[in-house]
DRENMAR-261167 format. One record per residue: residue in one letter; chain; x, y, z of N, C-alpha, C, O in turn. Coordinates in steps of 0.02 Angstrom, whole numbers, plus 32768, in hexadecimal, padded with zeros to 4 digits. Each point is the difference from the previous one (the first is absolute). Example, Ala and Ser with C-alpha at 12.3 -4.5 7.8 and 13.67 -1.06 7.14 Angstrom:
<nodes>
<code=A; unit=A; n.X=8294; n.Y=7EE4; n.Z=8186; ca.X=7FD3; ca.Y=803B; ca.Z=8000; c.X=802D; c.Y=803C; c.Z=8000; o.X=8034; o.Y=7FFF; o.Z=8021>
<code=S; unit=A; n.X=7FBA; n.Y=8036; n.Z=7FBB; ca.X=802A; ca.Y=803B; ca.Z=8003; c.X=7FD9; c.Y=8037; c.Z=8025; o.X=8019; o.Y=8037; o.Z=8008>
</nodes>
This chain:
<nodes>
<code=X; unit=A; n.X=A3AF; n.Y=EACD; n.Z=8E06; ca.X=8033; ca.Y=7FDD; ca.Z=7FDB; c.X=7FFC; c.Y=7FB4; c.Z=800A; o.X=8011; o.Y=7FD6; o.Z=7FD6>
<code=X; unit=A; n.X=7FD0; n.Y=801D; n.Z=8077; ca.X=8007; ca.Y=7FB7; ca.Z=7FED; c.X=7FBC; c.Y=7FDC; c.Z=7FC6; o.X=8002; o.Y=7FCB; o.Z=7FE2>
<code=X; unit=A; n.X=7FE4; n.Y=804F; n.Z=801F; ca.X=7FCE; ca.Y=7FEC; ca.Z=7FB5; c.X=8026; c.Y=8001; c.Z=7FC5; o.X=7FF7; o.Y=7FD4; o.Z=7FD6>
<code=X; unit=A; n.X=8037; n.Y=805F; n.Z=801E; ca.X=8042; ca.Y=7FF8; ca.Z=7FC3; c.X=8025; c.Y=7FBB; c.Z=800E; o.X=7FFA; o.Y=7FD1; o.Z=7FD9>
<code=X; unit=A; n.X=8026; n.Y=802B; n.Z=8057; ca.X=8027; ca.Y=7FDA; ca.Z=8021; c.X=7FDE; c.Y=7FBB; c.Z=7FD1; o.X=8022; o.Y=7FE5; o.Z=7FD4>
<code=X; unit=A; n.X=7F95; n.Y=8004; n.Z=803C; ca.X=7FF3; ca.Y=7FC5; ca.Z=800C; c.X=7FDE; c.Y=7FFC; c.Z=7FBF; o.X=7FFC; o.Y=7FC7; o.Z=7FE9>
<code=X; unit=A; n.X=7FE1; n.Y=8078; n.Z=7FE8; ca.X=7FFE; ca.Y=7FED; ca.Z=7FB6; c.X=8045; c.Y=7FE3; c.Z=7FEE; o.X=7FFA; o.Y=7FC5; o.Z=7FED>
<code=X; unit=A; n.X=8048; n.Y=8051; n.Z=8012; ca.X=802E; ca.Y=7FF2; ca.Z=7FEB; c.X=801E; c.Y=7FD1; c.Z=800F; o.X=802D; o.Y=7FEF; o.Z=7FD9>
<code=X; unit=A; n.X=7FC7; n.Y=7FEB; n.Z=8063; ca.X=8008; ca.Y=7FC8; ca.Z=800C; c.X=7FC0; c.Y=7FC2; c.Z=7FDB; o.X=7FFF; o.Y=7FC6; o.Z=7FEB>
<code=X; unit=A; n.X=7FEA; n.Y=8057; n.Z=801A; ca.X=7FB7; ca.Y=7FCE; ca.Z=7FC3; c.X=801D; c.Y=8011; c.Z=7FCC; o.X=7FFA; o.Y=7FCF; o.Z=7FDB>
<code=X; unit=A; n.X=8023; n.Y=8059; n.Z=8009; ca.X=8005; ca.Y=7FFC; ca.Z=7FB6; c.X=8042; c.Y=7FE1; c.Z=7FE0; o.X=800A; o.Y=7FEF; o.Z=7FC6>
<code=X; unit=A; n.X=8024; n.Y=800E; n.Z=807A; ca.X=8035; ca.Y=7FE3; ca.Z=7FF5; c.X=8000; c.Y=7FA1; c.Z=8014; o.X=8028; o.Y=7FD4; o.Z=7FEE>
<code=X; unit=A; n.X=7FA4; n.Y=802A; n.Z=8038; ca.X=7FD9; ca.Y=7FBA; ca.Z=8005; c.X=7FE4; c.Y=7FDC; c.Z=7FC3; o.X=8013; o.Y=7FC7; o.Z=7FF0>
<code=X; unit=A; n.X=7FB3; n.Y=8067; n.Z=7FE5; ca.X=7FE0; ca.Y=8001; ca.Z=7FE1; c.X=803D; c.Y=7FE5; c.Z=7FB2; o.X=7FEA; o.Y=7FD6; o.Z=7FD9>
<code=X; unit=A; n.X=804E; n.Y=8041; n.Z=801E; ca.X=8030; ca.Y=8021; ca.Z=7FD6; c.X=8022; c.Y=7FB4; c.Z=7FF7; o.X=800D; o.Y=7FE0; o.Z=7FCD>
<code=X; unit=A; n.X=7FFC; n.Y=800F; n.Z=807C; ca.X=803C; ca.Y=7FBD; ca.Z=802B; c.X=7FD3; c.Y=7FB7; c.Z=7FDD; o.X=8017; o.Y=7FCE; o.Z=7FE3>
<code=X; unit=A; n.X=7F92; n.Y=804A; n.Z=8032; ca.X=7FDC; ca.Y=7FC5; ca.Z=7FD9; c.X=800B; c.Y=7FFF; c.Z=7FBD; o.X=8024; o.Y=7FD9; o.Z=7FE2>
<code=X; unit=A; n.X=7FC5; n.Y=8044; n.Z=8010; ca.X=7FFB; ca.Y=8006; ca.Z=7FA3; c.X=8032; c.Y=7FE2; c.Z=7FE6; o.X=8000; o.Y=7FCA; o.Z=7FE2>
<code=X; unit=A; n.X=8030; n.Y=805B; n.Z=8029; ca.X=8057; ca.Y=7FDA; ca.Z=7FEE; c.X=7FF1; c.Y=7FB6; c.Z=7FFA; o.X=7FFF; o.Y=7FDC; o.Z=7FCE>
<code=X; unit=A; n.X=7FF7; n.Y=8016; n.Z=8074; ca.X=8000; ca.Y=7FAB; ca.Z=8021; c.X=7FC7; c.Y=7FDE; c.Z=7FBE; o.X=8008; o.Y=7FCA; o.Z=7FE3>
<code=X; unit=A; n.X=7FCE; n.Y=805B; n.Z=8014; ca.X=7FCA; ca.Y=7FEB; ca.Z=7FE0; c.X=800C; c.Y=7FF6; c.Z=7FA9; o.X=7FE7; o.Y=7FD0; o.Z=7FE3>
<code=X; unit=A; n.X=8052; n.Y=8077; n.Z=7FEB; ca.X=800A; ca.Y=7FE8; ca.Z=7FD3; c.X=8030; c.Y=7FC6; c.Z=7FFA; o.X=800A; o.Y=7FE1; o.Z=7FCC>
<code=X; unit=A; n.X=8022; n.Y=8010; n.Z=808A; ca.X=8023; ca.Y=7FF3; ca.Z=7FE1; c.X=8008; c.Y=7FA3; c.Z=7FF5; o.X=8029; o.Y=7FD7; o.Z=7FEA>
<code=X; unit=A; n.X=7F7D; n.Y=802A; n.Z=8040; ca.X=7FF5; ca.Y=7FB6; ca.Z=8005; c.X=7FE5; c.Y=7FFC; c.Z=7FC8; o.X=8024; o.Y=7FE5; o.Z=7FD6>
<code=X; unit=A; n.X=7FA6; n.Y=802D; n.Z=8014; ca.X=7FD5; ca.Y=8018; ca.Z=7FAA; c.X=8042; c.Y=7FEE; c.Z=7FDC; o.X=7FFB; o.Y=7FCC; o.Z=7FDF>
<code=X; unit=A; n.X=803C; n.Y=804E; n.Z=801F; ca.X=8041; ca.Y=7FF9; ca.Z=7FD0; c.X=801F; c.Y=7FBC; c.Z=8008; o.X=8022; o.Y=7FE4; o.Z=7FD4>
<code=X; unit=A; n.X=7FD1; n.Y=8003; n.Z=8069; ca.X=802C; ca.Y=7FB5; ca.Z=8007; c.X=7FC0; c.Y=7FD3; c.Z=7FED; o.X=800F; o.Y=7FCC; o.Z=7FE2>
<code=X; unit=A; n.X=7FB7; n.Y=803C; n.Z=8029; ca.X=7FC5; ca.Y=7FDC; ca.Z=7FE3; c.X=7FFD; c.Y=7FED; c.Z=7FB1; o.X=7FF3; o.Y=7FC9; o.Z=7FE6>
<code=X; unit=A; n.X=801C; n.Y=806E; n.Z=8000; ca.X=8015; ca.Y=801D; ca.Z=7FB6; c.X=8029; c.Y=7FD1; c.Z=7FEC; o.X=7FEB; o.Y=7FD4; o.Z=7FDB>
<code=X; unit=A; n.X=8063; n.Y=802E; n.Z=803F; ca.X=8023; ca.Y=7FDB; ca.Z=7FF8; c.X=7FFC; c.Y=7FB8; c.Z=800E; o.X=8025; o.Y=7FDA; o.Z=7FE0>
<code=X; unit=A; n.X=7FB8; n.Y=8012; n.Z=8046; ca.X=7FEB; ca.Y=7FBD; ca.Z=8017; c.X=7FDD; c.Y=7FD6; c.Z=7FBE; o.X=800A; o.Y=7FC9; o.Z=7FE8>
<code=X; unit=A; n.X=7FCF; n.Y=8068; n.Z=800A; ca.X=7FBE; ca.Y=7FE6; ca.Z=7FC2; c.X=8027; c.Y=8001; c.Z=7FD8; o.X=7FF0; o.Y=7FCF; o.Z=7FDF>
<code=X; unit=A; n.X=8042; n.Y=8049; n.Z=8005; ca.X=801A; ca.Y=8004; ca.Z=7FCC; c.X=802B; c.Y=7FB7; c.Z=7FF9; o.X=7FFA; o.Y=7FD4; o.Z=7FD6>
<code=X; unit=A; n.X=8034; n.Y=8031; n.Z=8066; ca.X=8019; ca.Y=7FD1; ca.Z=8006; c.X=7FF9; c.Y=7FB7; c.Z=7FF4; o.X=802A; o.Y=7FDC; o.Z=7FE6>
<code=X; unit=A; n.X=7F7F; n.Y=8009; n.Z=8039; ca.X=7FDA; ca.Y=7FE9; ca.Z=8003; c.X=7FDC; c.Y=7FD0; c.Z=7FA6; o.X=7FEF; o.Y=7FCB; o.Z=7FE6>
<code=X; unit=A; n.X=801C; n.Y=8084; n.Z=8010; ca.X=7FF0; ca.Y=7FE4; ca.Z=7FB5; c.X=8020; c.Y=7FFC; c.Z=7FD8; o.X=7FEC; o.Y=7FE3; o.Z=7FCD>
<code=X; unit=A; n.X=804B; n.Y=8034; n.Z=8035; ca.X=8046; ca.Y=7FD5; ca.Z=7FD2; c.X=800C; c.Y=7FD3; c.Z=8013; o.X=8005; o.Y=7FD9; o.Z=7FD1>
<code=X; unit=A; n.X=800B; n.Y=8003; n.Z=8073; ca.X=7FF2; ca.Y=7FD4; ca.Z=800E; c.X=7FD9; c.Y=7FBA; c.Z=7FDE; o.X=8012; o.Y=7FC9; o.Z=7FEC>
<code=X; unit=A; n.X=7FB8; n.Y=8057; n.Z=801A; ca.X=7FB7; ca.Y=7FDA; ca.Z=7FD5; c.X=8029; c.Y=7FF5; c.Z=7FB2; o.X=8018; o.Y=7FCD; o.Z=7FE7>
<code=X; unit=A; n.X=7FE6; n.Y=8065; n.Z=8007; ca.X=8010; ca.Y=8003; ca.Z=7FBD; c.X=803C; c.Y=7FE0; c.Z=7FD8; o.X=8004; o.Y=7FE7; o.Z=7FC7>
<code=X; unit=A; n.X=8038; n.Y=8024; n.Z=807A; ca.X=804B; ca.Y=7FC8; ca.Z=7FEB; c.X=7FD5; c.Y=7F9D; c.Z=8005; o.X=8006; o.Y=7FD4; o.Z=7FD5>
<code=X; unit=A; n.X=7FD7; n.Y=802A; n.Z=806A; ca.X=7FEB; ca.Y=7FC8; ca.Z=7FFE; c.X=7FD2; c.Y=7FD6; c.Z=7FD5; o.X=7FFD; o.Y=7FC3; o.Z=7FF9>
<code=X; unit=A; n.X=7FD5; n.Y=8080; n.Z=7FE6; ca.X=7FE0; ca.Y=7FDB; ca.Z=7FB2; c.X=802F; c.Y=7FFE; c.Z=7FD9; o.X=7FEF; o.Y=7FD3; o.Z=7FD9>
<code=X; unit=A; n.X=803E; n.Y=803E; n.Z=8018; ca.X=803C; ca.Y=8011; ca.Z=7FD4; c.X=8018; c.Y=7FBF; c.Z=800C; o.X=7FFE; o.Y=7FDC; o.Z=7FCF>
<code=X; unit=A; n.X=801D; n.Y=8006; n.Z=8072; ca.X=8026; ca.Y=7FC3; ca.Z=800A; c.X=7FC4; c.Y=7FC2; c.Z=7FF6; o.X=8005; o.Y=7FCA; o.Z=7FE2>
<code=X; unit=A; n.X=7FD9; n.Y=8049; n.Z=8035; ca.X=7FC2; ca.Y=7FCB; ca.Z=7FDA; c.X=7FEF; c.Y=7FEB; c.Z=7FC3; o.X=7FE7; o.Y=7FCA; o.Z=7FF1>
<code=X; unit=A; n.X=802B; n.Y=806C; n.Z=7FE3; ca.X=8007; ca.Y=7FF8; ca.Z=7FBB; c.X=8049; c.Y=7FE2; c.Z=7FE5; o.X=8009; o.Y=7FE2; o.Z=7FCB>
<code=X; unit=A; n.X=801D; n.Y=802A; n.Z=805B; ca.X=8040; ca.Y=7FE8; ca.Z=7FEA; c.X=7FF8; c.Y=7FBB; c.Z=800E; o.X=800C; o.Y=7FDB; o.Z=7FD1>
<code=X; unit=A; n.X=7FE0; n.Y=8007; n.Z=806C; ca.X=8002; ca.Y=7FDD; ca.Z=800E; c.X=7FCF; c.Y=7FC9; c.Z=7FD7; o.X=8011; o.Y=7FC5; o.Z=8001>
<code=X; unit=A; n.X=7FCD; n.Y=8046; n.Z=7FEB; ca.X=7FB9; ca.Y=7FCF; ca.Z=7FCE; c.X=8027; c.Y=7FF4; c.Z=7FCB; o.X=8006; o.Y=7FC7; o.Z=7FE9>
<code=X; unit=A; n.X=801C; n.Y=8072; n.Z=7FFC; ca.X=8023; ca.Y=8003; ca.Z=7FB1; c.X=8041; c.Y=7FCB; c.Z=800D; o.X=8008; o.Y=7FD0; o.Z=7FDA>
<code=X; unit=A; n.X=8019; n.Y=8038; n.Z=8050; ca.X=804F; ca.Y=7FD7; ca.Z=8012; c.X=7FE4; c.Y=7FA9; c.Z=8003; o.X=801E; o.Y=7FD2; o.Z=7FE4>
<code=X; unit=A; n.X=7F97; n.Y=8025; n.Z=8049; ca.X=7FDF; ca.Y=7FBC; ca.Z=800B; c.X=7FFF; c.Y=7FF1; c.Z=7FA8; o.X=8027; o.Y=7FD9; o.Z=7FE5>
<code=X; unit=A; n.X=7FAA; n.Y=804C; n.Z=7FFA; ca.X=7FDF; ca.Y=7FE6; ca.Z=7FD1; c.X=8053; c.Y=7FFD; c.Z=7FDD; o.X=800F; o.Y=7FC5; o.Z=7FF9>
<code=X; unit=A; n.X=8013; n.Y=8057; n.Z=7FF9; ca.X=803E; ca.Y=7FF2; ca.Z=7FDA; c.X=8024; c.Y=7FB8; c.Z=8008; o.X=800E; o.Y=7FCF; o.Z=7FDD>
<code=X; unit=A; n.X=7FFA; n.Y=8051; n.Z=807E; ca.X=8013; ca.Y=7FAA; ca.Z=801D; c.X=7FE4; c.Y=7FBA; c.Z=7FD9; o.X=801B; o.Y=7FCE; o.Z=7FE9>
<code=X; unit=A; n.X=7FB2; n.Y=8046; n.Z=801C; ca.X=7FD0; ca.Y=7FB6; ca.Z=7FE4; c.X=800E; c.Y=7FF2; c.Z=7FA8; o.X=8004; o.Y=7FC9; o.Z=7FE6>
<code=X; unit=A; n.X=8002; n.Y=806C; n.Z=7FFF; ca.X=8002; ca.Y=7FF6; ca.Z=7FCC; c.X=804D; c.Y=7FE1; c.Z=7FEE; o.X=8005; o.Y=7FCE; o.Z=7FDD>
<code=X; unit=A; n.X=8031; n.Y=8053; n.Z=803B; ca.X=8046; ca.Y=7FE2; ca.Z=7FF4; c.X=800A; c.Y=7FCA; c.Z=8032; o.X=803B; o.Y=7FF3; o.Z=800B>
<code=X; unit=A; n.X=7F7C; n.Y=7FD6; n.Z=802D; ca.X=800D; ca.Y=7FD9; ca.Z=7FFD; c.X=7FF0; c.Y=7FC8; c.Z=7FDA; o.X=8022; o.Y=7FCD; o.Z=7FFC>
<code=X; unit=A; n.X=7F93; n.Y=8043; n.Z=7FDE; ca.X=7FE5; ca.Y=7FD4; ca.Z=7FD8; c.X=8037; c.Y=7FF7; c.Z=7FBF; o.X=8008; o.Y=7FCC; o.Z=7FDF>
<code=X; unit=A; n.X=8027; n.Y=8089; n.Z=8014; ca.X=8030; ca.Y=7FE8; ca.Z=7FC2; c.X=8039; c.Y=7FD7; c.Z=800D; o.X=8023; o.Y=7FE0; o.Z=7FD8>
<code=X; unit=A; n.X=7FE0; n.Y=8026; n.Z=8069; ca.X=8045; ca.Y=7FD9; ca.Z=8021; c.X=7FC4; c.Y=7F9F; c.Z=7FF8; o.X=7FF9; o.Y=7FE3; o.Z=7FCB>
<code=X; unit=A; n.X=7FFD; n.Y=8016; n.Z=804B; ca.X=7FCA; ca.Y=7FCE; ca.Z=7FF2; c.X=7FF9; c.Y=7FBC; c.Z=7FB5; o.X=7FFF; o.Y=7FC3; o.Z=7FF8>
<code=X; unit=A; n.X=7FFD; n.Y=8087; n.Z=7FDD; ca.X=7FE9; ca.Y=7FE9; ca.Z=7FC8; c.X=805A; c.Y=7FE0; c.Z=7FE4; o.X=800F; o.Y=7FC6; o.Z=7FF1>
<code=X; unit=A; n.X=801D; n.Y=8073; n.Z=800F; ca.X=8051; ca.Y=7FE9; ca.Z=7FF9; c.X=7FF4; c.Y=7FBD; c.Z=8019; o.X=7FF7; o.Y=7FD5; o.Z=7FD5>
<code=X; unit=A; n.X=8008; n.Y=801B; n.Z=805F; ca.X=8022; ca.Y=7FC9; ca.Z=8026; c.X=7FCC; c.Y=7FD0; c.Z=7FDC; o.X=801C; o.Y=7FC9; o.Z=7FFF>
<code=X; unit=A; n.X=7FAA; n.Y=8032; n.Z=7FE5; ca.X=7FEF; ca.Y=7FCF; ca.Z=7FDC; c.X=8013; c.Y=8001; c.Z=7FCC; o.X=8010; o.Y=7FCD; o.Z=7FE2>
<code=X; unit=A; n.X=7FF2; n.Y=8072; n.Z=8002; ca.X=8027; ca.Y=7FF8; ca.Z=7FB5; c.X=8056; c.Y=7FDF; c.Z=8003; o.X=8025; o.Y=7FEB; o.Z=7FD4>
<code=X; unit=A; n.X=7FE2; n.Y=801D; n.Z=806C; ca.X=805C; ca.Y=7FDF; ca.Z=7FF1; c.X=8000; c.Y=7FB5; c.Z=8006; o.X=8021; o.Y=7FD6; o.Z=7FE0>
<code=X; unit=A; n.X=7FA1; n.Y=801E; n.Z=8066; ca.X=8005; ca.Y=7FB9; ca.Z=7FEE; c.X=7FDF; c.Y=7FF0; c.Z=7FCB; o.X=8013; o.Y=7FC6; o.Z=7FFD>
<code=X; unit=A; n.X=7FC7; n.Y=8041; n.Z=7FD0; ca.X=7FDF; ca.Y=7FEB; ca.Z=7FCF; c.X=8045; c.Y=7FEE; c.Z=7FCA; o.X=8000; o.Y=7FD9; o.Z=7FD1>
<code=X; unit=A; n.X=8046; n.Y=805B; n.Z=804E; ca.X=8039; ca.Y=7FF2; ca.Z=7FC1; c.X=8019; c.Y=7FE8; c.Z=7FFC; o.X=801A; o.Y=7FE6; o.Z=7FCE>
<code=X; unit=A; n.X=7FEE; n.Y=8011; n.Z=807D; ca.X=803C; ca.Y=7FD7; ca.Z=8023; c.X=7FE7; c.Y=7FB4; c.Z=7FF6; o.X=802C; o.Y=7FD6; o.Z=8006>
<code=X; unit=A; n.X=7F93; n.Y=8013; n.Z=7FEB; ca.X=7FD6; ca.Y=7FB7; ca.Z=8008; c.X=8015; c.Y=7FEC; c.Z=7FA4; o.X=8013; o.Y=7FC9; o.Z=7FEB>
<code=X; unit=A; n.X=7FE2; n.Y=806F; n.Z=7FF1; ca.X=8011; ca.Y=7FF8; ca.Z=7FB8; c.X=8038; c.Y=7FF8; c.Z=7FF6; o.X=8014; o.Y=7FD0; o.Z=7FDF>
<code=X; unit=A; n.X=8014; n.Y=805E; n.Z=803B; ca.X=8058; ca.Y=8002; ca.Z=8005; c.X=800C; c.Y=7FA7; c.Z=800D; o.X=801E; o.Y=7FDF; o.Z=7FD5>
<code=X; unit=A; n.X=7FC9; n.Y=8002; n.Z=8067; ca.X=800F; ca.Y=7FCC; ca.Z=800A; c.X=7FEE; c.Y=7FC0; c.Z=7FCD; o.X=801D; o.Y=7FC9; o.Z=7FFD>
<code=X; unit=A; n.X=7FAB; n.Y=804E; n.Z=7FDA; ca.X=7FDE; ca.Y=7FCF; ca.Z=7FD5; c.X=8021; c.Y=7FED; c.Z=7FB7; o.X=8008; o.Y=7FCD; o.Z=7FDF>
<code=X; unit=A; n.X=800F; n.Y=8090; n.Z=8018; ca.X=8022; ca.Y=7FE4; ca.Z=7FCB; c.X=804F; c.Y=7FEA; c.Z=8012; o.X=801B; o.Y=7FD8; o.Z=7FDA>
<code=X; unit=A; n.X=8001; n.Y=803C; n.Z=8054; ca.X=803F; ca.Y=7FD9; ca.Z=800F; c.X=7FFF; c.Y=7FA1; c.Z=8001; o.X=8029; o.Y=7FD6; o.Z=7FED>
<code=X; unit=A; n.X=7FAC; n.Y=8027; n.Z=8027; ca.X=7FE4; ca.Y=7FAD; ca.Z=800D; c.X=8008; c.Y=7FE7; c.Z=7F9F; o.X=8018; o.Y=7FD3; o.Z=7FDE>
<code=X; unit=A; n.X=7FC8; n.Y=8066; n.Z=801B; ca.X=7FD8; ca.Y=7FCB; ca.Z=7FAA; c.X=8044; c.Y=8019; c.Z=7FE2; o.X=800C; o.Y=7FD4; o.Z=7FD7>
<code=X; unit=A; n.X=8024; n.Y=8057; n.Z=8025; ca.X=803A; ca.Y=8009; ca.Z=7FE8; c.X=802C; c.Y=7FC7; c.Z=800B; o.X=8021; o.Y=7FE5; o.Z=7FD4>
<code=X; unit=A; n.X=7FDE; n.Y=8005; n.Z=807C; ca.X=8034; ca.Y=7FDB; ca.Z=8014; c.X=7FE8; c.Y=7FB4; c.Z=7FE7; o.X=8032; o.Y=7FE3; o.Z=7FEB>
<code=X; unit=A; n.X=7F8A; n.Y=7FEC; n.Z=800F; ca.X=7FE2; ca.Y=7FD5; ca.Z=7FD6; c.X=8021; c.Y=800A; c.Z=7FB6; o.X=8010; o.Y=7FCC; o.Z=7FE4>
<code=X; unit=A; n.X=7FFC; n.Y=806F; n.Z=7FF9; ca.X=8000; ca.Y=800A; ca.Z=7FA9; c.X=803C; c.Y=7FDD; c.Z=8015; o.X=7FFB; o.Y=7FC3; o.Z=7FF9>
<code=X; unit=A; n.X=8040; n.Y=8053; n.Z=8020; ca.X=8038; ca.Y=7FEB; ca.Z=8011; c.X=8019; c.Y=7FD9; c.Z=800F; o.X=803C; o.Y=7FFC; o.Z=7FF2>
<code=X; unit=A; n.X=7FA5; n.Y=7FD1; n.Z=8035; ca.X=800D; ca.Y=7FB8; ca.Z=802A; c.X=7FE5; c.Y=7FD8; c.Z=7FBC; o.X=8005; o.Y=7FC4; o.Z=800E>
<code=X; unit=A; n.X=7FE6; n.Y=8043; n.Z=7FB9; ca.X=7FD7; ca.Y=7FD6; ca.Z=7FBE; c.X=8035; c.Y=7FD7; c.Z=7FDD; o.X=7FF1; o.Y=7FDD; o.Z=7FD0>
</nodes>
């Protein structure tokens, strides 16, 4: 019996590993997975992030172009007030 005894203690050894073994294989699993969503949210924010820059730039060159177009009105605004206020002083 002790040869029973000590298969059954190996097999319940044998039984104790395996477990241990899917159940690192399973957190490995989960790791990689993890791993690569990870990856994958961060190309994701990389892309967000290029698109939000290139936007940026663009509504600053339009913010840009306004502010020359207002002073361009505001310089006219003033020119013809001048040549109005000359018709007037005649």
């Amino acid at each position: 019996m002790p040869a029973e005894t000590t298969v059954k203690a190996a097999l319940e050894a044998l039984n104790k590993a395996l477990n241990q073994l899917d159940n690192e294989v399973d957190r490995q699993v989960d790791a990689s997975r993890s791993a690569t969503e990870a990856a994958e949210e961060l190309g994701r924010m990389i892309e967000d992030r290029s698109r939000i820059a290139l936007e940026l730039d663009q509504a600053q060159d339009r913010s840009n172009r306004l502010e020359e177009a207002n002073r361009e009105v505001s310089r006219r605004l003033v020119t013809a007030m001048e040549t109005i206020r000359a018709v007037l002083d005649r």
